[in-house]
C-alpha beads as a LAMMPS data file, in Angstrom:
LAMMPS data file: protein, C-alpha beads

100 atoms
99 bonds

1 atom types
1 bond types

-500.0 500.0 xlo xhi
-500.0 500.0 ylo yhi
-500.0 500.0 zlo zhi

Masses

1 110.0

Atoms # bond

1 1 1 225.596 168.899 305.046
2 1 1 223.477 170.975 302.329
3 1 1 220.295 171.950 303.370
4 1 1 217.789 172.424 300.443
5 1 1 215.477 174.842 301.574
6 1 1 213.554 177.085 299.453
7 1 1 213.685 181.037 299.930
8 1 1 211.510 182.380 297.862
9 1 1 207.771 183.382 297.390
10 1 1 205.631 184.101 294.489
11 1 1 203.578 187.338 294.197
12 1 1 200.545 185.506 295.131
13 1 1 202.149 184.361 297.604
14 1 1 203.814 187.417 299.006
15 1 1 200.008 189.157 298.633
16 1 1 198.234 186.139 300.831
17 1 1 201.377 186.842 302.941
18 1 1 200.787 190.303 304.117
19 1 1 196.795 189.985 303.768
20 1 1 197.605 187.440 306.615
21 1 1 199.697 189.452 308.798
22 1 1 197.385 192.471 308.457
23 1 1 194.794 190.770 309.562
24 1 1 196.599 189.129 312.720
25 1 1 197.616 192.600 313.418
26 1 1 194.434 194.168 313.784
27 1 1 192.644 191.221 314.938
28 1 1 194.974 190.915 317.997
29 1 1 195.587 194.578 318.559
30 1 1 191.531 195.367 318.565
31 1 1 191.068 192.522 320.619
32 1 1 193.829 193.816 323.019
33 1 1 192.406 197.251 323.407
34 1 1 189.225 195.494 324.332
35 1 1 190.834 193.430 326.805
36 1 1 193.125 196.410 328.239
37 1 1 190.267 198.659 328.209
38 1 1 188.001 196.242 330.442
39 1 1 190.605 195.455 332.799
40 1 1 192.077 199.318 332.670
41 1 1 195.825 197.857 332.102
42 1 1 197.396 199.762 328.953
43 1 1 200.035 196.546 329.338
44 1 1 197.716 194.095 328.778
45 1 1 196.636 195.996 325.486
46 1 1 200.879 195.880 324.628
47 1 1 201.040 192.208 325.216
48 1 1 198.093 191.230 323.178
49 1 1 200.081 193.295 320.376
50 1 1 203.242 191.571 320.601
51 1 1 201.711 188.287 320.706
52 1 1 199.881 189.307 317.469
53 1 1 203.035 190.714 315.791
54 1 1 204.957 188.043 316.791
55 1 1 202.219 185.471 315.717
56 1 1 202.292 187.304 312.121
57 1 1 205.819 187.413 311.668
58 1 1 206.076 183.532 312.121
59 1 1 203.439 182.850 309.994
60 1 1 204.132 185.060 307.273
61 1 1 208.370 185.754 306.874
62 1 1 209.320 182.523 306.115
63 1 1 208.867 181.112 302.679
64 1 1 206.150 178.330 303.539
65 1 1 205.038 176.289 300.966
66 1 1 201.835 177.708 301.157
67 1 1 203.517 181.236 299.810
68 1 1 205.280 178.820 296.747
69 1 1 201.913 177.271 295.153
70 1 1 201.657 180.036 292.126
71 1 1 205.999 180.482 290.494
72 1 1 206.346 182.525 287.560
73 1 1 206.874 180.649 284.097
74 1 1 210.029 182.322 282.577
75 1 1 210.668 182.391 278.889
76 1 1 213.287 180.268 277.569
77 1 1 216.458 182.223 276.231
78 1 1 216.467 182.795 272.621
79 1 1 219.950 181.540 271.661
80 1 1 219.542 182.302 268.070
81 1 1 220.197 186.121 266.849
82 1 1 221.557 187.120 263.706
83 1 1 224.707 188.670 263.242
84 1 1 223.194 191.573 261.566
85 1 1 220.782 192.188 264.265
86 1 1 223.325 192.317 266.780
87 1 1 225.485 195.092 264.347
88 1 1 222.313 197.185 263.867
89 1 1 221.809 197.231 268.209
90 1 1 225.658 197.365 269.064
91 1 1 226.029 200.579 266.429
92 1 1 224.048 203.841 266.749
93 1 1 222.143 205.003 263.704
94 1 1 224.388 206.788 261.148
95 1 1 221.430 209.624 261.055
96 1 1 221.852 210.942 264.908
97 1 1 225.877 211.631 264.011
98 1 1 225.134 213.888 261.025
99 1 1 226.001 217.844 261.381
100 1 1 225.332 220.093 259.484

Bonds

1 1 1 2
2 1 2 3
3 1 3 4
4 1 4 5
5 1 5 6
6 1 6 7
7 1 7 8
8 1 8 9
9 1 9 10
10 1 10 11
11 1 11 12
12 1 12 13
13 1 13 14
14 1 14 15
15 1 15 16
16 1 16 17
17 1 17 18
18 1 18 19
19 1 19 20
20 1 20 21
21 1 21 22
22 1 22 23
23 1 23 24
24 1 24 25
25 1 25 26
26 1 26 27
27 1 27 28
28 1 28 29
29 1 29 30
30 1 30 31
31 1 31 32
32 1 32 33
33 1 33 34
34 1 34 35
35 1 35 36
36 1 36 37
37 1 37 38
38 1 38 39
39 1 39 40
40 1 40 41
41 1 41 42
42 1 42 43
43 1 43 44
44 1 44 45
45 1 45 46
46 1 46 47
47 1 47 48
48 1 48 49
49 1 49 50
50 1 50 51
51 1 51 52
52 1 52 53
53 1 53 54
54 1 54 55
55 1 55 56
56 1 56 57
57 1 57 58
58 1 58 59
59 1 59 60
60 1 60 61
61 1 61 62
62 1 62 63
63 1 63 64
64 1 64 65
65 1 65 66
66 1 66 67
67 1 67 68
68 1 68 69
69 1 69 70
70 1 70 71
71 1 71 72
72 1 72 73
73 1 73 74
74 1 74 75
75 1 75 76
76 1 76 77
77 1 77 78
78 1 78 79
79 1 79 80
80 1 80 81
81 1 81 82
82 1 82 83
83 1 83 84
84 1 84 85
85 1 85 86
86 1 86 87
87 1 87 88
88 1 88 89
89 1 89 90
90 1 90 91
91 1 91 92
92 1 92 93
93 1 93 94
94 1 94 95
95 1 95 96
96 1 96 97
97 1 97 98
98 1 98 99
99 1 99 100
C-alpha cells in the first residue's frame, strides 16, 4: 500500500508556520506564568508550557495543506545548447595559461 502524502512546504508556508508556533509559544507560556504566579505553583507555569509547545509542534511540523497553498514555479530545462557553447564552458580561456 503507497501512501501519497505530501512532505513539503512552501516558504510562505514555512513563514505562517513558525509565525504560528511563536505565537502559541508565548501566548501559552505568558498565560502560564500568570496562572503559576496566582496560584504560586512554578509547575503549573511548566505545564501550561508544554501544552503550548506541544500544541505548536502539532500544528505547525507537519506539512498541512494550509503550509502548501503558495509552490514555487520552476523553469523548464532548456534542452537546447549549442555545441560551441558547451566547448567554450568545458575549456578554460587560452589567455589564463599564457607565461611569460
Amino acid at each position: 500500500m503507497v501512501l501519497n502524502w505530501a512532505t513539503h512546504m512552501d516558504y510562505d508556508g514555512q513563514n505562517k508556520s513558525e509565525k504560528l508556533s511563536h505565537i502559541i509559544v508565548v501566548l501559552f507560556g505568558a498565560v502560564g506564568w500568570v496562572v503559576g504566579y496566582i496560584n504560586q505553583q512554578f509547575s503549573h507555569t511548566v505545564i501550561a508550557l508544554t501544552i503550548g509547545v506541544a500544541l505548536a509542534t502539532l500544528l505547525t511540523v507537519p506539512p498541512w495543506p494550509m503550509y502548501r497553498r503558495k509552490p514555487l514555479q520552476w523553469r523548464k530545462v532548456q534542452s537546447n545548447v549549442s555545441e560551441k557553447g558547451e566547448k567554450e564552458a568545458a575549456v578554460p580561456s587560452q589567455k589564463l595559461k599564457k607565461k611569460k
